[in-house]
C-alpha positions as CSV (number, residue, x, y, z in Angstrom):
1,X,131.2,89.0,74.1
2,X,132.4,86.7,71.1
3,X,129.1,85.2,69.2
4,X,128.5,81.6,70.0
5,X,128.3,78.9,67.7
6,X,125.1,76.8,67.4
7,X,127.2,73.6,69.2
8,X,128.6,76.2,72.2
9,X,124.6,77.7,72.7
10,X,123.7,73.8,72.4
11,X,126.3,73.2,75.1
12,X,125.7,76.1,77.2
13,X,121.8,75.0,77.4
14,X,122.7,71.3,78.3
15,X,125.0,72.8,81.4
16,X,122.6,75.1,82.2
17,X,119.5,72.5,82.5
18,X,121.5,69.9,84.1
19,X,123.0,72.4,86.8
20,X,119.7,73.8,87.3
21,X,118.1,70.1,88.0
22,X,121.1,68.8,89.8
23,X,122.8,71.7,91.4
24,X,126.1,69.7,91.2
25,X,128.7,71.0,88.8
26,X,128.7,69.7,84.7
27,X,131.3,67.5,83.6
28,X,131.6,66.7,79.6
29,X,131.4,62.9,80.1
30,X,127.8,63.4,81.8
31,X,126.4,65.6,78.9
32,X,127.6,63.1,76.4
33,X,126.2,60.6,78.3
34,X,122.7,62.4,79.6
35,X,122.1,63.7,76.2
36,X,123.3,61.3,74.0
37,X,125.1,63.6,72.1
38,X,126.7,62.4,69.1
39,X,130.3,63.8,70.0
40,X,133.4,62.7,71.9
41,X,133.8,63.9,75.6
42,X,136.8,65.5,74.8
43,X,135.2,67.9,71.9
44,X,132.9,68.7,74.7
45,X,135.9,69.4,77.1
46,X,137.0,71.6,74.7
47,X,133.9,73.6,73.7
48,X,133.5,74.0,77.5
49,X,136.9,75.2,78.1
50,X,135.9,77.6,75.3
51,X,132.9,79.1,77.0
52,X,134.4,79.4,80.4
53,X,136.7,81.4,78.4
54,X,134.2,83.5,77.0
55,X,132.9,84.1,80.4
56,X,129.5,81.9,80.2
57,X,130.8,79.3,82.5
58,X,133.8,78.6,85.5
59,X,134.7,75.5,87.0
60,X,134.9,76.0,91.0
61,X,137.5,73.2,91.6
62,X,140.4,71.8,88.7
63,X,138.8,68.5,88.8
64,X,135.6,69.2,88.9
65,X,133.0,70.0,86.2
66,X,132.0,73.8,85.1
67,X,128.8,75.5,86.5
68,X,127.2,78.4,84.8
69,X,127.8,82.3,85.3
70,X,125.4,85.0,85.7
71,X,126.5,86.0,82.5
72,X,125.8,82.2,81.0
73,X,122.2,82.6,83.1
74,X,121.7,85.8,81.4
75,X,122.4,84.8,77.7
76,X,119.8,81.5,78.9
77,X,117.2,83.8,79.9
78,X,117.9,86.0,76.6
79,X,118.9,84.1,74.2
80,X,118.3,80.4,74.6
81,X,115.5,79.7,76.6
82,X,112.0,80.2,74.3
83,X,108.9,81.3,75.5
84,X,106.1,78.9,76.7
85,X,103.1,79.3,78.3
86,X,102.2,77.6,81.5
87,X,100.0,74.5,80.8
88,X,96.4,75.1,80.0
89,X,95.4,72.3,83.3
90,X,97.7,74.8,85.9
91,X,96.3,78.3,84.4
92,X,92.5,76.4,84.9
93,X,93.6,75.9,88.3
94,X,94.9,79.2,89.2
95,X,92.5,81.2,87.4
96,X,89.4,78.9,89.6
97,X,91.7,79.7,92.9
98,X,90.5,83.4,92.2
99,X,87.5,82.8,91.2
100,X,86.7,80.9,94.2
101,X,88.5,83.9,96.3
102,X,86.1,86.4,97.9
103,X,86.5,90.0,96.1
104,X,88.9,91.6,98.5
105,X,92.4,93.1,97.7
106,X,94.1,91.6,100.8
107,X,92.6,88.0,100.0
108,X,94.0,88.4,96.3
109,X,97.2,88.8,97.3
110,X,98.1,86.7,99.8
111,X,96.5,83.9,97.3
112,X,98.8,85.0,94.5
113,X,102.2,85.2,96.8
114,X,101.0,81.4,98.0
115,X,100.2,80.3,94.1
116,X,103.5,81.9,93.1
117,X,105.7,80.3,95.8
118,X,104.4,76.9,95.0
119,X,104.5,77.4,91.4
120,X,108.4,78.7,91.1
121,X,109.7,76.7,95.0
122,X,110.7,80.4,95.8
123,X,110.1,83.5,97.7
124,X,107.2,85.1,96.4
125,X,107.3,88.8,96.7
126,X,103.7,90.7,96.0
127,X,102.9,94.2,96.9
128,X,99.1,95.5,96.9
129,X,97.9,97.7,94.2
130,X,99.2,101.3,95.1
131,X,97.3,104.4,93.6
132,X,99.9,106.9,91.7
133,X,97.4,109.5,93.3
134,X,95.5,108.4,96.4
135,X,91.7,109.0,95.3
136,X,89.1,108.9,98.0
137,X,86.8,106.2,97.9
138,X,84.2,105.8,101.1
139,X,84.7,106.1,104.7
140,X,83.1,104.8,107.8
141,X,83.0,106.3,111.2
142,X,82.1,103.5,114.0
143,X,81.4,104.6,117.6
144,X,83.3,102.4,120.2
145,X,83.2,103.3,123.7
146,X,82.7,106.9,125.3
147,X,84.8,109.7,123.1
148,X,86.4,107.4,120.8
149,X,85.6,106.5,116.9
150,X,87.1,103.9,114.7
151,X,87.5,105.7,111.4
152,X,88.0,103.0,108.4
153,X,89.1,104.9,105.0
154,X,89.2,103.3,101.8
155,X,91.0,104.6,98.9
156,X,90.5,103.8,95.2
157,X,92.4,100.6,94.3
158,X,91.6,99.0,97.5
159,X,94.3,100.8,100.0
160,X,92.7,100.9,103.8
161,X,93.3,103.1,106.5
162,X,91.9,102.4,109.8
163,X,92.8,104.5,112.9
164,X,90.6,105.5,116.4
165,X,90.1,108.8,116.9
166,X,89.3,110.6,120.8
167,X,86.6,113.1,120.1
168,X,86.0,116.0,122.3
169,X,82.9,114.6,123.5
170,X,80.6,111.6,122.8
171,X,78.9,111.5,119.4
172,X,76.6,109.1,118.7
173,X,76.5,106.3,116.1
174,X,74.0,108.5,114.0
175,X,75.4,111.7,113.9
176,X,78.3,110.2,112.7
177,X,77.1,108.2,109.8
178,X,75.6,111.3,108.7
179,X,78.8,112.9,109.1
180,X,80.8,110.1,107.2
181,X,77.7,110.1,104.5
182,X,78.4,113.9,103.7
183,X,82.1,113.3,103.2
184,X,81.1,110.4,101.2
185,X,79.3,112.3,99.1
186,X,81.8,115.6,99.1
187,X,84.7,113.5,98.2
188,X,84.4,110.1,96.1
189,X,86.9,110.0,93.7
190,X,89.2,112.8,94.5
191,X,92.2,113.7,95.1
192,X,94.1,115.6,97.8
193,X,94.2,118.7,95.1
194,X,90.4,118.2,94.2
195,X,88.9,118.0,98.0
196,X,90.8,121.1,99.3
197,X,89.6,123.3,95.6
198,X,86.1,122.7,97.0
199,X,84.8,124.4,99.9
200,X,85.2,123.2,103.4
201,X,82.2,121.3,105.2
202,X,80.5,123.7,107.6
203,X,80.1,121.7,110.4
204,X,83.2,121.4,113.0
205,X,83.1,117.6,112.9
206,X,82.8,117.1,109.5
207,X,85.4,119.5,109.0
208,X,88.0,118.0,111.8
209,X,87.3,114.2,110.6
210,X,88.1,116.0,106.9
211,X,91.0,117.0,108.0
212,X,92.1,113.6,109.2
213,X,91.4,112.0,105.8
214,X,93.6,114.8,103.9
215,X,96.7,113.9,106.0
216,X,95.8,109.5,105.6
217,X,95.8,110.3,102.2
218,X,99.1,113.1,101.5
219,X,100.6,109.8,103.5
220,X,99.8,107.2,101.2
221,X,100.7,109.3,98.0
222,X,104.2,109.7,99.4
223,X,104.5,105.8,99.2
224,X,106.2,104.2,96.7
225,X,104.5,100.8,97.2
226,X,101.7,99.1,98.6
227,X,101.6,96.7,101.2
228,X,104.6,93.9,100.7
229,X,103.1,90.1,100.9
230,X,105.5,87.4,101.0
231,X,105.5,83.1,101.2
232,X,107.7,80.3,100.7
233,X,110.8,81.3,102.6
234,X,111.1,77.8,103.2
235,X,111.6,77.1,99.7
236,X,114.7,79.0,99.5
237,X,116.5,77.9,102.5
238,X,116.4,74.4,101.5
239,X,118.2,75.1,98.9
240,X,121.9,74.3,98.2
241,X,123.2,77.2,97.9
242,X,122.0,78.8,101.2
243,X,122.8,75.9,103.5
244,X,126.3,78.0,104.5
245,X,125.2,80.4,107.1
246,X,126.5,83.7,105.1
247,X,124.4,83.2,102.8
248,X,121.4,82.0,104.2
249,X,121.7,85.0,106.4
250,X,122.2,87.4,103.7
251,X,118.9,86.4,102.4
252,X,117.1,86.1,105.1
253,X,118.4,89.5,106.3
254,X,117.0,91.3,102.9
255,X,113.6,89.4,103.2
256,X,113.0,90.6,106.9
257,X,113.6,94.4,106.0
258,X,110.8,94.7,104.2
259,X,111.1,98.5,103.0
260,X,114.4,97.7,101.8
261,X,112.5,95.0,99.5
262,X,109.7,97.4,99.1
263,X,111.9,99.9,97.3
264,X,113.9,97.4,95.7
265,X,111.0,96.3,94.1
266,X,109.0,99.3,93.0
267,X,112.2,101.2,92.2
268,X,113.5,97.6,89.5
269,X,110.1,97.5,88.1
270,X,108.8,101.5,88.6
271,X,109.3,102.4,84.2
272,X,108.5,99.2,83.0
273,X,105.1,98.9,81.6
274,X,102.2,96.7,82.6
275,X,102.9,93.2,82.1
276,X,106.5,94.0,81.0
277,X,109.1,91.5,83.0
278,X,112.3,92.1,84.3
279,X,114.9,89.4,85.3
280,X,117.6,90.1,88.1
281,X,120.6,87.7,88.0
282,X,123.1,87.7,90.6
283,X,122.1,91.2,91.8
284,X,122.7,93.1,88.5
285,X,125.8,94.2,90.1
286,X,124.1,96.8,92.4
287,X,122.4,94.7,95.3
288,X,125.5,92.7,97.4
289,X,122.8,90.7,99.5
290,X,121.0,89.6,96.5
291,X,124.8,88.2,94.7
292,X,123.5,84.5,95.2
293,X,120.4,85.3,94.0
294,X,118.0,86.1,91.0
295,X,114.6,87.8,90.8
296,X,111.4,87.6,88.3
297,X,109.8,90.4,88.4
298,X,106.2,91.6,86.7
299,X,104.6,94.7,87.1
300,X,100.4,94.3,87.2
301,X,97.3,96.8,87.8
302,X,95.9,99.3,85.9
303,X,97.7,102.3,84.6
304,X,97.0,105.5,86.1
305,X,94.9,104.0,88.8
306,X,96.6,101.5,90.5
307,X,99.7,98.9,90.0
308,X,101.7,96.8,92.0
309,X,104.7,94.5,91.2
310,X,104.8,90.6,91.9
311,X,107.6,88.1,91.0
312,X,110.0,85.6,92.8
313,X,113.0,85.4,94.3
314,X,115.1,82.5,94.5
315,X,119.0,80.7,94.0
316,X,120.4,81.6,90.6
317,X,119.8,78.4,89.5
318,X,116.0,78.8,90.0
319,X,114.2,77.0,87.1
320,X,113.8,80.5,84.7
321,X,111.7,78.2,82.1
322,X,108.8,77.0,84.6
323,X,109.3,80.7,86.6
324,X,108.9,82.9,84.2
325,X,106.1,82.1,82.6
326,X,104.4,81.0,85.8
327,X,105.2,85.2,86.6
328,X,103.8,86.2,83.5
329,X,100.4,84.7,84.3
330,X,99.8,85.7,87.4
331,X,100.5,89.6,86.7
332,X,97.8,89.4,83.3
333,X,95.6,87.8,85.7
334,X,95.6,90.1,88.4
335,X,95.8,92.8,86.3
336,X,92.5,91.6,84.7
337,X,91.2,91.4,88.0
338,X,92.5,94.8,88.9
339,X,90.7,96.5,85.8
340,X,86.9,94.4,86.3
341,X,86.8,95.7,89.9
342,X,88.4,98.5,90.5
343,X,88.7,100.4,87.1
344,X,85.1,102.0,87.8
345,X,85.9,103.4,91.1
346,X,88.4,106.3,89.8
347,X,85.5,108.1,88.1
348,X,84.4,111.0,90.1
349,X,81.0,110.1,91.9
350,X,78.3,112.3,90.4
C-alpha cells in the first residue's frame, strides 16, 4: 500500500480511537472538534477521502462518516499504536489473584480466563498447559464399591485422567495402593516410548492397570490442546456489532464448538514462540465466522514440557491498546507460574 504521511497516520489514529470508543462512524468536523486539531474540516475531508482510497478506511453510508478497515486496524496494531505496559496498581492486583489461588492447574486457569475477560470486556479463550509428550507423573487407584476402582492419572504439566475400572474380582484398598506405588515408582517421568523399553510388571494387575495408563496417555499425546476455558461471553454480545442476529449467531456458534476453537487456537499460535503474540483481525481471511471479529492471542508454558495458548476474542473494534498488553501479562505470568511448579516434574524420578 502507498506510505502514509505523518498527518494521514495522525488521522488514521484519531478515527481509529474515536470509533473504537464510540462505535459510531468518524466524521471530519468531530475530529477537528474532539482533538482540537489545528486544521480546517475540509483538509480533513480530504485526507480521509485519501485513506479510504488507500484502503485504511470506508464510509458505510454517503453521508455518513468513515469507519476503519481491517487493513486500517492492522497498520494501528503495527504501526501506530506503541507499546505500554499495563499499570504497575492492575499487574499488583493480578499477580496477588494468583498468589492467593490454591496451586492447582484447573484453578489457574479459570482465574486467568475470568481476569482476562474483565481486563479486555471480551471472550477470554485459555487452554490448560498440554505436554508435547505426555510424561507420567503419579497415579492413584481408589476402591469404591465391590469390583470397581476409580483410577486418577496425573501427567506431567498438570493433565488428569480419571476413569472407573470393573476388576475381575474385589481388590482391596491395600493391594491396590501397593499396586499404584510400584507403577509409581516404575514410571515417573516417562514417556509412552520409555515405560514399554522397560520390562513389564510381573504381577497381572499391575500389568492390566499398566496397560490402562499406556492407552490414557497414547490419547493425550494425540491432542493438540489442553482443556479449552472460556468467560465473558456476555461481554461480546452486548456489543454493537453483534446485536443483528447473524452475527451474534455466528459468534456464538464458533464459541459453543469448542474443538473447532481448540484447533483454531493451537493451530494460529502452534510456531510462535513462548510469549510471542499474534493478532487476528477480521479472520485473516481464512475463518468466515470470525469476519466480525479479532483475536489476541499469546502462547505461555514451558517449552518442551508444557504450553498452552490464552488471548481474547472480541468485535474488531476491541480496545488493541488496553488488550494487548493486558494479553501479554497474563502469558509471562503463567508462564512463570508454569516453570516454578511444574518445570521439576519432567525429570525422570531416580
Amino acid at each position: 500500500m502507498t506510505d502514509l504521511t505523518e498527518r494521514q497516520k495522525t488521522l488514521l489514529l484519531l478515527v481509529i480511537r474515536d470509533y473504537i470508543e464510540t462505535a459510531q462512524p468518524v466524521g471530519s468536523q468531530r475530529l477537528v472538534e474532539h482533538f482540537h486539531l489545528g486544521m480546517s474540516s475540509a483538509t480533513v475531508r480530504n485526507e480521509m477521502a485519501a485513506l479510504t482510497e488507500m484502503g485504511y478506511l470506508r464510509q458505510p453510508h454517503t453521508s455518513a462518516g468513515r469507519v476503519p478497515t481491517e487493513e486500517g486496524y492492522r497498520f494501528f496494531v503495527g504501526e501506530l499504536m506503541h507499546q505500554v505496559d499495563l499499570p504497575p496498581a492492575v499487574q499488583h492486583t493480578i499477580s496477588h489473584q494468583f498468589f492467593q489461588a490454591r496451586h492447582d492447574i484447573e484453578q489457574w486457569m479459570r482465574l486467568a480466563a475470568s481476569i482476562l475477560a474483565h481486563q479486555s470486556q471480551s471472550v477470554s479463550l485459555v487452554t490448560a498447559p498440554h505436554a508435547e509428550k505426555a510424561r507420567y507423573k503419579h497415579l492413584e487407584l481408589i476402591s469404591t464399591q465391590g469390583r470397581q476402582v476409580l483410577m486418577v492419572l496425573v501427567l506431567v504439566g498438570g493433565e488428569i485422567s480419571q476413569q472407573i475400572l470393573t476388576l475381575a474380582e474385589p481388590v482391596a484398598q491395600e493391594r491396590l495402593s501397593q499396586a499404584a506405588n510400584a507403577l509409581n515408582r516404575l514410571c515417573a517421568g516417562r514417556s509412552v516410548e520409555e515405560i514399554t523399553s522397560q520390562p513389564a510388571p510381573a504381577a497381572a494387575l499391575e500389568k492390566d492397570i499398566l496397560s490402562i495408563v499406556l492407552q490414557d496417555m497414547r490419547t493425550a499425546d494425540e491432542r493438540v490442546a489442553g482443556e479449552l476455558y472460556m468467560d465473558g461471553l456476555t461481554n461480546v454480545l452486548a456489543e454493537p456489532e453483534f446485536t443483528t442476529a447473524d452475527e451474534a449467531r455466528r459468534a456464538l456458534r464458533l464459541l459453543e464448538e469448542r474443538s473447532t476453537l481448540q484447533d483454531l487456537l493451537s493451530r494460529t499460535i502452534m510456531n510462535s514462540n513462548v510469549g510471542g503474540l499474534q493478532v487476528l483481525i477480521g479472520g485473516e481471511g481464512g475463518w468466515e465466522e470470525l469476519r466480525q471479529c479479532s483475536m489476541v492471542l499469546a502462547r505461555y508454558g514451558v517449552p518442551g514440557l508444557a504450553t498452552g495458548t490464552l488471548g481474547v476474542l472480541g468485535p474488531m473494534r476491541m480496545p488493541y491498546a488496553r488488550t494487548i498488553p493486558t494479553v501479554r501479562f497474563m502469558a509471562d505470568l503463567l508462564s512463570e507460574l508454569i516453570n516454578e511448579n511444574i518445570a521439576g516434574e519432567g525429570q525422570h524420578a531416580e
